[in-house]
NUFIRO-537181 format. One record per residue: x, y, z of N, C-alpha, C in turn; residue number from 1; residue in one letter. Coordinates in steps of 0.05 Angstrom, whole numbers. Example, Ala and Ser with C-alpha at 12.3 -4.5 7.8 and 13.67 -1.06 7.14 Angstrom:
2
+--------+--------+--------+--------+--------+--------+--------+--------+--------+-----+---+
|    n.x |    n.y |    n.z |   ca.x |   ca.y |   ca.z |    c.x |    c.y |    c.z |   k | r |
+--------+--------+--------+--------+--------+--------+--------+--------+--------+-----+---+
|    264 |   -114 |    156 |    246 |    -90 |    156 |    264 |    -66 |    156 |   1 | a |
|    257 |    -45 |    142 |    273 |    -21 |    143 |    258 |      1 |    157 |   2 | s |
+--------+--------+--------+--------+--------+--------+--------+--------+--------+-----+---+
//
This chain:
135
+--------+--------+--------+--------+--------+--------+--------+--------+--------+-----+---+
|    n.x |    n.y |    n.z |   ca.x |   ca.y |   ca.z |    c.x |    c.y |    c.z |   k | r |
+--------+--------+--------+--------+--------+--------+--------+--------+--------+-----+---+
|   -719 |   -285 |   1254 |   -703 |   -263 |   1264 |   -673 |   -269 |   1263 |   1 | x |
|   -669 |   -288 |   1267 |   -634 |   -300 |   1274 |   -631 |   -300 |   1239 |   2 | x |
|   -642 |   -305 |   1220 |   -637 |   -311 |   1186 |   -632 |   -280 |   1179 |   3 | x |
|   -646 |   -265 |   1193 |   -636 |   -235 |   1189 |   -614 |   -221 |   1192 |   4 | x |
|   -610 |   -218 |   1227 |   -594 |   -220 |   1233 |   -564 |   -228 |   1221 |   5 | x |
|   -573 |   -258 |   1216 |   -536 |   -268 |   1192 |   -534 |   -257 |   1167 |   6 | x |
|   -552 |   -248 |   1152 |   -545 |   -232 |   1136 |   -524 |   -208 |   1135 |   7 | x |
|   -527 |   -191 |   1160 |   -503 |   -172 |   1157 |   -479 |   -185 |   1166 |   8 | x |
|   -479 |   -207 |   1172 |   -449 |   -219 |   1185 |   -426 |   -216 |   1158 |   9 | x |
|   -435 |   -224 |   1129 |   -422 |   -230 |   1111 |   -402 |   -197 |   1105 |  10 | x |
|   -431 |   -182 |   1105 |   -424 |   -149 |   1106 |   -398 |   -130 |   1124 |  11 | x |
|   -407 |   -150 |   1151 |   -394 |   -132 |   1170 |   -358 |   -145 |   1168 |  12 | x |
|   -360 |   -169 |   1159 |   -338 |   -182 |   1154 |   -321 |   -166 |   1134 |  13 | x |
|   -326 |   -156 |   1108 |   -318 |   -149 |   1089 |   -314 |   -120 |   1093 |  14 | x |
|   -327 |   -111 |   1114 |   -326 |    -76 |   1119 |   -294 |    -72 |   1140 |  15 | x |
|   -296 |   -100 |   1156 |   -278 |    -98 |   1181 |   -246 |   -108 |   1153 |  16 | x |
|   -251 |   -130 |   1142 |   -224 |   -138 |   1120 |   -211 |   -110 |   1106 |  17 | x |
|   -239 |    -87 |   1099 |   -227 |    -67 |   1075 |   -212 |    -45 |   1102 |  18 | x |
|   -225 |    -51 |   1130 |   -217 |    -30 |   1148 |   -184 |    -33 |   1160 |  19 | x |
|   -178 |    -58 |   1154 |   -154 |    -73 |   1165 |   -138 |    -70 |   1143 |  20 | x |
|   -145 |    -72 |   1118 |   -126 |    -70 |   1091 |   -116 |    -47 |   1097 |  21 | x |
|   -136 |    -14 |   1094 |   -131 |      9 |   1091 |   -104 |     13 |   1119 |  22 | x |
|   -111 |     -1 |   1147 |   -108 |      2 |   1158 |    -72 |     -8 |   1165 |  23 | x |
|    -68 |    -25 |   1156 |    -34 |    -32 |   1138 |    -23 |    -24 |   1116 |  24 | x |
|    -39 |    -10 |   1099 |    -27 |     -1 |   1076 |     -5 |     11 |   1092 |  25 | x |
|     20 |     18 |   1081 |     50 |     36 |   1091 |     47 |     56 |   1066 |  26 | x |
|     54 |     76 |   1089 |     53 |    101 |   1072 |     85 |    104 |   1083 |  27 | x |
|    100 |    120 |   1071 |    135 |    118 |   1063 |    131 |    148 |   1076 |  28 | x |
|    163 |    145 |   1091 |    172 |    158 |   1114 |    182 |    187 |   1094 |  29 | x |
|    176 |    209 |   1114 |    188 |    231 |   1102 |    221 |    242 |   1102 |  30 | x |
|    232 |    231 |   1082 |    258 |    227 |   1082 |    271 |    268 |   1088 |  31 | x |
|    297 |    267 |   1099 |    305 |    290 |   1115 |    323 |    287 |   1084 |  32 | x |
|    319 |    315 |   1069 |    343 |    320 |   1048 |    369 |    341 |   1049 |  33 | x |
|    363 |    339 |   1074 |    393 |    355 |   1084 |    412 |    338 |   1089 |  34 | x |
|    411 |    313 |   1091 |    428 |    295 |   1109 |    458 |    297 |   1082 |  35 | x |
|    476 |    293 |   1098 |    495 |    285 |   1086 |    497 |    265 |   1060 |  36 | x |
|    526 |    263 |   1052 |    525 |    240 |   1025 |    525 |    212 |   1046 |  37 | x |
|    542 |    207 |   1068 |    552 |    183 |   1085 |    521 |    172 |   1104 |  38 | x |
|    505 |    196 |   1114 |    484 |    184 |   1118 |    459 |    184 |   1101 |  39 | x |
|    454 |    194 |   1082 |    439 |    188 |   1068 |    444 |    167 |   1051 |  40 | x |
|    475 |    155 |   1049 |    479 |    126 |   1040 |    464 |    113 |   1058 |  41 | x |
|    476 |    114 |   1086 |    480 |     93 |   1099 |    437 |     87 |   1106 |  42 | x |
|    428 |    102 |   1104 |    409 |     96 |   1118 |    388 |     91 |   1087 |  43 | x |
|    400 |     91 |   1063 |    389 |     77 |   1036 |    396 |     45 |   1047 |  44 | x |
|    418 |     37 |   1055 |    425 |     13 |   1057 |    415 |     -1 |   1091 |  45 | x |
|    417 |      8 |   1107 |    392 |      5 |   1128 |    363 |     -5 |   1117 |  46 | x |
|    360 |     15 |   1097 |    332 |     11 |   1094 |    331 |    -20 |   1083 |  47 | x |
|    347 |    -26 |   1052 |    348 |    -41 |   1038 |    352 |    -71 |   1058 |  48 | x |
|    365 |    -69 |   1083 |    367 |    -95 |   1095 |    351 |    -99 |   1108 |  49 | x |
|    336 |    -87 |   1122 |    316 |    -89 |   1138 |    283 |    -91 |   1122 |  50 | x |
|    286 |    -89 |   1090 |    264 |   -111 |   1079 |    248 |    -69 |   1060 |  51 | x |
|    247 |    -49 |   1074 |    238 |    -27 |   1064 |    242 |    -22 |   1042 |  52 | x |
|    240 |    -28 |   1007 |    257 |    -27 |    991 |    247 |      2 |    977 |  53 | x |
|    221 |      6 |    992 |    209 |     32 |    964 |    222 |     54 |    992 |  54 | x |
|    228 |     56 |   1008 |    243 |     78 |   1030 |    276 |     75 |   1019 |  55 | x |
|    282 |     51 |   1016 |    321 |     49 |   1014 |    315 |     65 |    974 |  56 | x |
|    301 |     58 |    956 |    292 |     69 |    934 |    297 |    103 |    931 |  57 | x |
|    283 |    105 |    962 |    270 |    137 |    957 |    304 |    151 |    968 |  58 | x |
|    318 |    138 |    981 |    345 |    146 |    993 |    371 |    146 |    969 |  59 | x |
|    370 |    125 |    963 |    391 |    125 |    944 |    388 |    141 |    920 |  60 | x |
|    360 |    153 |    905 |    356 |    165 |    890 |    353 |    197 |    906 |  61 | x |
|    351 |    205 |    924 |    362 |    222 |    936 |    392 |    225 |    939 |  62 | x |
|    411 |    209 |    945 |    432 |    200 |    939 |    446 |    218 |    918 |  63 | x |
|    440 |    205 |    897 |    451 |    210 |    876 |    442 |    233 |    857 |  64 | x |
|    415 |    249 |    872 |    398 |    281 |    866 |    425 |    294 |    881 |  65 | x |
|    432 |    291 |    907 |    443 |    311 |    928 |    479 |    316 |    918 |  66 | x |
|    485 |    287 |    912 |    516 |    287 |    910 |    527 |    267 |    888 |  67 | x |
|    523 |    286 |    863 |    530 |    277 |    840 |    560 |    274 |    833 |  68 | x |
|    572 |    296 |    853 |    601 |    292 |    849 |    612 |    267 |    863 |  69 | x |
|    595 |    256 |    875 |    616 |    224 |    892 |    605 |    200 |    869 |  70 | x |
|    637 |    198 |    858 |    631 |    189 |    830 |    611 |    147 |    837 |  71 | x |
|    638 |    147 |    862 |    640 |    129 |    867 |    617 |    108 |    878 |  72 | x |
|    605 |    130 |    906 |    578 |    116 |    918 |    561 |    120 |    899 |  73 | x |
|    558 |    139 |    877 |    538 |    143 |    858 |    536 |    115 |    843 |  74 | x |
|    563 |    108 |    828 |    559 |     83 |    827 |    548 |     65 |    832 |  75 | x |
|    551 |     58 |    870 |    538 |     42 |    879 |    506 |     46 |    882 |  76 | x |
|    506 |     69 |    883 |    474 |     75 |    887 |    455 |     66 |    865 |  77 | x |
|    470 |     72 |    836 |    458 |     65 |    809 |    458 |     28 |    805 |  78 | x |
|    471 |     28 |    815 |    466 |     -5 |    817 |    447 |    -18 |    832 |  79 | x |
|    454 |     -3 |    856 |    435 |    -10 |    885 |    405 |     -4 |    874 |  80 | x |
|    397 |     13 |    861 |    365 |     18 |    851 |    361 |      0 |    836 |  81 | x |
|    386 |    -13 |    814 |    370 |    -27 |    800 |    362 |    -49 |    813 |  82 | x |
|    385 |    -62 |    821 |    386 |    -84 |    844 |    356 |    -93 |    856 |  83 | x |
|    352 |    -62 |    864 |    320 |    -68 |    882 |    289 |    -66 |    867 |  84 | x |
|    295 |    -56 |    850 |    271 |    -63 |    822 |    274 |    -95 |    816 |  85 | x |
|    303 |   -110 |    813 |    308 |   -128 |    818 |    296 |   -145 |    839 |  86 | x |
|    290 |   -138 |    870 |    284 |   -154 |    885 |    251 |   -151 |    887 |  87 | x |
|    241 |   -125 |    870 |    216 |   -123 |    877 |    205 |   -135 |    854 |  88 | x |
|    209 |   -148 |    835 |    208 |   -171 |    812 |    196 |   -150 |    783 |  89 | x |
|    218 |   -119 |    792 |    204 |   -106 |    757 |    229 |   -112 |    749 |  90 | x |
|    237 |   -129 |    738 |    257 |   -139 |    726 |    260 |   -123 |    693 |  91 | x |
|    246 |   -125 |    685 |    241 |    -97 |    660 |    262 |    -70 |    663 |  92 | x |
|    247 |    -63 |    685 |    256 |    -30 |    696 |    294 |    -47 |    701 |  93 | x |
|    287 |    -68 |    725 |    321 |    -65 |    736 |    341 |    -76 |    705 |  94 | x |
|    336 |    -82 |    684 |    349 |    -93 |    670 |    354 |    -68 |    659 |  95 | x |
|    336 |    -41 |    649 |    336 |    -22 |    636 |    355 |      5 |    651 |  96 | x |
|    363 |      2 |    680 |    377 |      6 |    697 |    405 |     -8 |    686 |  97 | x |
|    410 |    -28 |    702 |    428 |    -44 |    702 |    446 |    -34 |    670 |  98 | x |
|    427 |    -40 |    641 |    441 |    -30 |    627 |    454 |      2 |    610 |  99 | x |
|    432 |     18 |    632 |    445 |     40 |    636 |    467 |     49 |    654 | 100 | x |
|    473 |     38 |    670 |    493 |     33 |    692 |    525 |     23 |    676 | 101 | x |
|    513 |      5 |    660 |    536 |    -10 |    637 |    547 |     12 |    625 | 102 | x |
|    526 |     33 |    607 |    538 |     43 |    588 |    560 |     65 |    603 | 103 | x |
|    541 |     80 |    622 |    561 |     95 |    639 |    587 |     83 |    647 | 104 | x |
|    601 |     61 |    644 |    623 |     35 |    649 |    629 |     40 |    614 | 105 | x |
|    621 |     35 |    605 |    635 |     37 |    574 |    649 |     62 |    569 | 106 | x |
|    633 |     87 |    580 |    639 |    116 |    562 |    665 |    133 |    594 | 107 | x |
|    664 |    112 |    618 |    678 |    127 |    646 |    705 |    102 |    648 | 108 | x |
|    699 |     80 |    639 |    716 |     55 |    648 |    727 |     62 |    668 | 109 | x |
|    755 |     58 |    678 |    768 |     55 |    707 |    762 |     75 |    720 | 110 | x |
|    746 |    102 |    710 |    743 |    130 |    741 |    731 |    109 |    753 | 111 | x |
|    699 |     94 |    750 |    691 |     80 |    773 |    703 |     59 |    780 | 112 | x |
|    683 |     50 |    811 |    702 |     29 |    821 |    696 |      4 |    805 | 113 | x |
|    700 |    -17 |    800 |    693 |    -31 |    786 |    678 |    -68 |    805 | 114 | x |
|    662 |    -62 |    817 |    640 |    -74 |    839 |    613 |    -74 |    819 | 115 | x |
|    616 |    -48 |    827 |    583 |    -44 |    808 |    578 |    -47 |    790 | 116 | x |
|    594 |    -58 |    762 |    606 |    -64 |    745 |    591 |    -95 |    738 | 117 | x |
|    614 |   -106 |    755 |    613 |   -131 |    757 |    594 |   -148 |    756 | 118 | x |
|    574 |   -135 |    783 |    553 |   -141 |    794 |    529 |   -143 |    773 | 119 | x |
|    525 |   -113 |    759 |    508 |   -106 |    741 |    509 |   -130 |    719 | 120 | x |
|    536 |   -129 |    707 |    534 |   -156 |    684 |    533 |   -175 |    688 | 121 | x |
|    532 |   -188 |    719 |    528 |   -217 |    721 |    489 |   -213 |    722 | 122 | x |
|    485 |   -197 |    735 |    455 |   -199 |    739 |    434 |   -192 |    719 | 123 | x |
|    457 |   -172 |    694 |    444 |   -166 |    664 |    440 |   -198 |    648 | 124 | x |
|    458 |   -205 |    654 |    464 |   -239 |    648 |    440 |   -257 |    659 | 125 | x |
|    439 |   -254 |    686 |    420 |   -270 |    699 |    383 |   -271 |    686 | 126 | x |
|    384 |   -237 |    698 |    354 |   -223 |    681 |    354 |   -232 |    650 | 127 | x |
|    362 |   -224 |    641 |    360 |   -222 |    607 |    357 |   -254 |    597 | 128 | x |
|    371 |   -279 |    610 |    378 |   -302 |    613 |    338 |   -312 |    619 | 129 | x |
|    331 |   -299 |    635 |    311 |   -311 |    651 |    285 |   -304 |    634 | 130 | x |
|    285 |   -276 |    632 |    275 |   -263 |    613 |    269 |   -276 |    585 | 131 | x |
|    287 |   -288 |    571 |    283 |   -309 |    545 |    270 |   -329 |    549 | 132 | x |
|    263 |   -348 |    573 |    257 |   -374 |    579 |    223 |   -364 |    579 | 133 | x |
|    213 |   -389 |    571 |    187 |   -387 |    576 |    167 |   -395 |    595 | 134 | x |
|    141 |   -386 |    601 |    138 |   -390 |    630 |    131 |   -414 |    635 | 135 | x |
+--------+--------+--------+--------+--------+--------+--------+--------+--------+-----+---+
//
């Protein structure tokens, strides 16, 4: 009776693991698209420090949907996404960013600020650098 019994132990173990998985999965906050350009920055960059990167993602590309005329945070924002494809290790995507971010810098030169700039080619450098090496 007890050899019976342990049989479902292995079961009930694996039912309670898939109940706890489902049960942490994060489902992503329903972002407010009325908010301004200053807080819909600020709370892309909230997100991004506090570790949320597919919420600071879903902000800054809101961002730059809502207020295409702010040449400047747009900037930052186009960097900032790639940046975070960057930290989430699709290094592919952030490099394919990053060098879209460039060309926009080739064909606008000084209208933007030149941060995002900077940033992008040291880290197009870094990726692309890392990217060649073998594993």
């Amino acid at each position: 009776m007890l050899k019976r019994a342990g049989r479902g132990v292995p079961l009930l173990l694996i039912a309670a693991c898939a109940f706890l998985v489902s049960a942490c999965a994060t489902t992503l906050p329903a972002i407010d698209e009325t908010l301004g350009a200053a807080e819909t920055f600020q709370r892309a960059q909230d997100a991004a420090d506090r570790g949320d990167l597919e919420v600071a993602l879903q902000y800054y590309t809101l961002f730059r949907k809502n207020h295409p005329d702010d040449r400047d945070r747009g900037a930052w924002a186009s960097y900032e996404i790639a940046f975070l494809y960057h930290r989430m290790g699709r290094d592919d995507t952030a490099l394919s960013l990053f060098n879209e971010l460039l060309a926009l810098y080739a064909k606008e030169g000084d209208a933007l600020p030149p941060g995002p700039r900077i940033l992008a080619e040291k880290l197009t450098a870094l990726i692309g650098g890392n990217a060649n090496k073998a594993p």
